[in-house]
N, C-alpha and C positions, 0 to 999 in steps of 0.2 A: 536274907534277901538274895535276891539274882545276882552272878555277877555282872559286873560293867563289861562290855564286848567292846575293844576299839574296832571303829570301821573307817576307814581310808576314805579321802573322798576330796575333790579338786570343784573348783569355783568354777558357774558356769558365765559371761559377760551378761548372755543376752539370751531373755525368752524365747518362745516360739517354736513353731513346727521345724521350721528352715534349721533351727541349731541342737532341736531336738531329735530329731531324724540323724544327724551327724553324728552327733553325741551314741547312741546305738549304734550307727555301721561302725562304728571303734571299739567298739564291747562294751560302749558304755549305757547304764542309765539314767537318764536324769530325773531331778528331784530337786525339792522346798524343805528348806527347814524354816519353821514358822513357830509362831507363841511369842509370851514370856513379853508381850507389849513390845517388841523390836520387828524390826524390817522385813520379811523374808530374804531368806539365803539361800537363790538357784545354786544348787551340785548336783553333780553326776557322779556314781560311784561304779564299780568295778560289777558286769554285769555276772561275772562267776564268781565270784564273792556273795552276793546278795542269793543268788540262787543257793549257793551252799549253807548259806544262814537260815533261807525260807523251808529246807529240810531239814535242820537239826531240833525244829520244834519250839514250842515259846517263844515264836520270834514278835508278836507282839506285846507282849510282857516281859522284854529284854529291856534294859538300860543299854543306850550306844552312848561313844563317843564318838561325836562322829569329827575326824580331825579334818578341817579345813585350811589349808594354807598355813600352818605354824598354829593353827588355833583351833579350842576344842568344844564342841557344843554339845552338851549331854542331851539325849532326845529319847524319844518311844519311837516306834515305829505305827502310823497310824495309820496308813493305807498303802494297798503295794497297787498296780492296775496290770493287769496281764492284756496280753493282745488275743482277740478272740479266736485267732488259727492255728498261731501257734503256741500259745497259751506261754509264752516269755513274757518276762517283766517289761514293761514299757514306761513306767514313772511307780516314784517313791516319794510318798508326804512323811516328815517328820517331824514332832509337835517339843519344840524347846520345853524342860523342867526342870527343877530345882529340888532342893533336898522337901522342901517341903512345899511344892504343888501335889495336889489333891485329883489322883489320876484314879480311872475305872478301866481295869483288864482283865480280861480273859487268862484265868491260870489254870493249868490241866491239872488231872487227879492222876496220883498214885498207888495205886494198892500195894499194902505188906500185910503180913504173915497168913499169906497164904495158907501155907502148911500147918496151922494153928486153923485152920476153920472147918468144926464139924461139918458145916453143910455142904461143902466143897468134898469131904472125903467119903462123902455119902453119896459121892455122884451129883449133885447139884450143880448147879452151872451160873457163874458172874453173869448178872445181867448189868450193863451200866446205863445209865439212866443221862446220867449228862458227865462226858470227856471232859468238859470243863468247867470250870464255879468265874463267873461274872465278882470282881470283887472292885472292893472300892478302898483304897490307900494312899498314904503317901508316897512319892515316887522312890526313896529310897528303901522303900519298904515291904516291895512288890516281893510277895515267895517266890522262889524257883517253880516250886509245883505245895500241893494238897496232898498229905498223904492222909489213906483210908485204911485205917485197921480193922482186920477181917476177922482176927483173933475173937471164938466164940459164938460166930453169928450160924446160927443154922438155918433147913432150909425154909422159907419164907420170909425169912429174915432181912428186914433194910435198911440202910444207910441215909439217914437224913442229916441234914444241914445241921442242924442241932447237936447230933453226935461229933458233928468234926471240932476238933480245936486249933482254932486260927490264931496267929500271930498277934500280939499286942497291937492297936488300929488298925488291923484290917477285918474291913466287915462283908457281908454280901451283898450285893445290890437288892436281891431279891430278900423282904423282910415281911412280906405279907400272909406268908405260909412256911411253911416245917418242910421246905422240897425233898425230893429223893435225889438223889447222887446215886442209888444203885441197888442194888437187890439180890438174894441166893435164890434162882429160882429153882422149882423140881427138876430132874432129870428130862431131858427128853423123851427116853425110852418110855420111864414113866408114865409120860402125857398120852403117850405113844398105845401103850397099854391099855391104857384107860379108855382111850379111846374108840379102840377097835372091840372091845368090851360092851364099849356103850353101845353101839353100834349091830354089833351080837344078838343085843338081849332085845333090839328095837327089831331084829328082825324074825327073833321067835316073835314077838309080840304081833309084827306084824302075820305071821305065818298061823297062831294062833286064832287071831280076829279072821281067818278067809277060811279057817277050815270050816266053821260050822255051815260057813254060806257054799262051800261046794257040797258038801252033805248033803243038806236042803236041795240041792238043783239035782243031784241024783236020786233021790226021793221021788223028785217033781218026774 
């Protein structure tokens, strides 16, 4: 599973624009921690902190603690809101869970053995199909990431849901079909080639079909 990240973070009294506007010109953001049938709980956390977590990736498929006043609420992170200009965070929901709440997140893929994959050494090229698998678990039980073994696949070759092997209870959201996670495809050049080929022969053919009709007109 993921680790637990502690995240720092101070009580806020009182709602509203008036205290959430303050809350920012301090560096701060504010935010909810909510679930788990209890109260919510306004905080504001540390606005270069949250930003540095929103770029280390997985950040909603993270377990936080998020420590409040001596006290600590294990959370997801379920929504961030940025501001439309200057694209800063401007509020953070955080959804309270327990060892065993039944959560669905978004966990990225990782590819290995590259260097293991004929189709790759034949000049093929990673297509990936979806960054990330939608999964459905318990909250302690969220992966870090999906890893995707390349070992053997050549070119044409795809990576479906089916192929991966997931952790004991965790499953996919999506169960209605065999999805692709990703693919070897041909070379570019290749296409490339083929192309300009096609292309070639459409234009003898074309040049073909108009000789006999200038013929005929000098005839005429």
């Amino acid at each position: 599973m993921s680790d637990v990240v502690e995240f720092p973070a101070v009580a806020r009294e009182r709602a509203g624009k008036g205290p959430a506007r303050a809350a920012r010109r301090a560096g701060q953001v504010p935010g909810v921690i909510y679930g788990a049938k209890k109260d919510p709980s306004l905080i504001s956390v540390e606005e270069r902190l949250l930003n540095k977590l929103l770029h280390q990736g997985g950040f909603f498929s993270t377990l936080f603690d998020v420590k409040v006043d001596g006290k600590t609420e294990r959370a997801l992170a379920r929504d961030v809101q940025f501001d439309p200009v200057s694209d800063n965070p401007v509020h953070i929901d955080f959804l309270r869970v327990s060892a065993t709440t039944s959560v669905t997140v978004e966990v990225s893929v990782h590819f290995i053995n590259e260097d293991e994959c004929p189709g790759l050494k034949e000049g093929g090229v990673l297509n990936v199909v979806r960054h990330e698998i939608e999964l459905s678990c318990r909250a302690d039980a969220i992966p870090s990431q999906i890893e995707i073994d390349l070992a053997g696949l050549q070119i044409g070759d795809g990576v479906h849901i089916s192929m991966v092997k997931l952790p004991s209870g965790v499953e996919p959201t999506i169960t209605d079909r065999d999805f692709t996670i990703a693919t070897i495809a041909a070379p570019t050049v290749v296409r490339d080639e083929a192309a300009e080929e096609q292309e070639a022969a459409e234009g003898e053919a074309e040049a073909a079909a108009e000789a006999p009709a200038e013929e005929e007109s000098k005839e005429d």
